[in-house]
Phi, psi and omega in degrees: 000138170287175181298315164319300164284000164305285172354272198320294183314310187293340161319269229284330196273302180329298172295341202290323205273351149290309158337311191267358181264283160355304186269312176309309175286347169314286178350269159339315194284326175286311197292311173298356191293296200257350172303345178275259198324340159282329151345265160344293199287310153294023182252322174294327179264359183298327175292333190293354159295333217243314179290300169289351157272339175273354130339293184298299142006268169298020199005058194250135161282127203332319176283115154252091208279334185282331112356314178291296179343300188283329188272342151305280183327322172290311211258332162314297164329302155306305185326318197284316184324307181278019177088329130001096158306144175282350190264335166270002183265295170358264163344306165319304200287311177291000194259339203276313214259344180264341171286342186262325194288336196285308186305315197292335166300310148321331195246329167308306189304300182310313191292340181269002185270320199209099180303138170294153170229118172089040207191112173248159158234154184318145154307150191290356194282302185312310175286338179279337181313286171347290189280340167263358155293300178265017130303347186280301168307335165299290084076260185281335143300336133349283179290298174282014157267328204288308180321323161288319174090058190280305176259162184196164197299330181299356182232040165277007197246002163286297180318300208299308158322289174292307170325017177276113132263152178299149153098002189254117197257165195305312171349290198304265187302002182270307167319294178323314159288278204354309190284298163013309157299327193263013183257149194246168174262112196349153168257000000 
């Protein structure tokens, strides 16, 4: 190629090669947008292995309807503090909590083919500590993510990443978003 056509080619080539530098980092910038808060939220369930075995243990049942109760009610509450409608937090919170019932369930079924070995869990006081700390932190990411205009329907295959847990069905996290999407911020 001559010099000339170099030239030329690099004209026509340059911008294409800013543009595409330019959509990668968009890109990126979007997919990292919801991962600390799919984190989060998969940290929360990350406990639920430690609530069915001290369940299993104790012969307590998975389901705690008095237990759900306080943790709606908490979160509602924060949820306002923080600028959240409760009302659109409300769905999240039930999904976050039916997704944990699904898991301790899921660790019961496994434990009856093949008993945990070598494994204690944590108390459950200890752990509920844990988890409403970090619901909380959830929460507030939330909020400061929606305020920024962070996340979007475009970044379920990132949630769906960062969210893994054993015991977790895509069901499970697709429920999650869905609500996730749908919580708003107070008028």
């Amino acid at each position: 190629m001559s010099r000339i056509g170099l030239n030329q080619a690099a004209v026509w080539l340059l911008p294409l090669l800013f543009v595409s530098l330019f959509l990668a980092a968009q890109t990126s910038s979007f997919a990292d947008g919801i991962t600390p808060l799919a984190e989060k939220v998969g940290h929360r369930l990350s406990y639920m292995k430690d609530v069915a075995g001290y369940k299993a243990q104790n012969h307590l049942p998975i389901e705690d309807l008095t237990q759900e109760a306080k943790v709606l009610a908490s979160a509602k509450s924060d949820a306002e503090k923080l600028g959240l409608d409760p009302a659109t937090v409300e769905p999240f919170i039930i999904a976050q909590i039916n997704a944990a019932k699904a898991v301790e369930y899921r660790y019961l079924a496994d434990w009856l083919a093949q008993p945990e070995t070598g494994w204690q869990p944590r108390p459950l006081d200890k752990v509920r500590q844990d988890i409403a700390q970090l619901s909380k932190e959830i929460l507030q990411q939330v909020a400061q993510d929606l305020k920024s205009g962070r996340f979007t329907s475009d970044e379920r295959s990132s949630f769906f990443k960062a969210v893994d847990e054993p015991n977790l069905r895509e069901s499970d996290k697709q429920q999650l978003f869905t609500a996730l999407l749908a919580i708003r911020l107070m008028k």
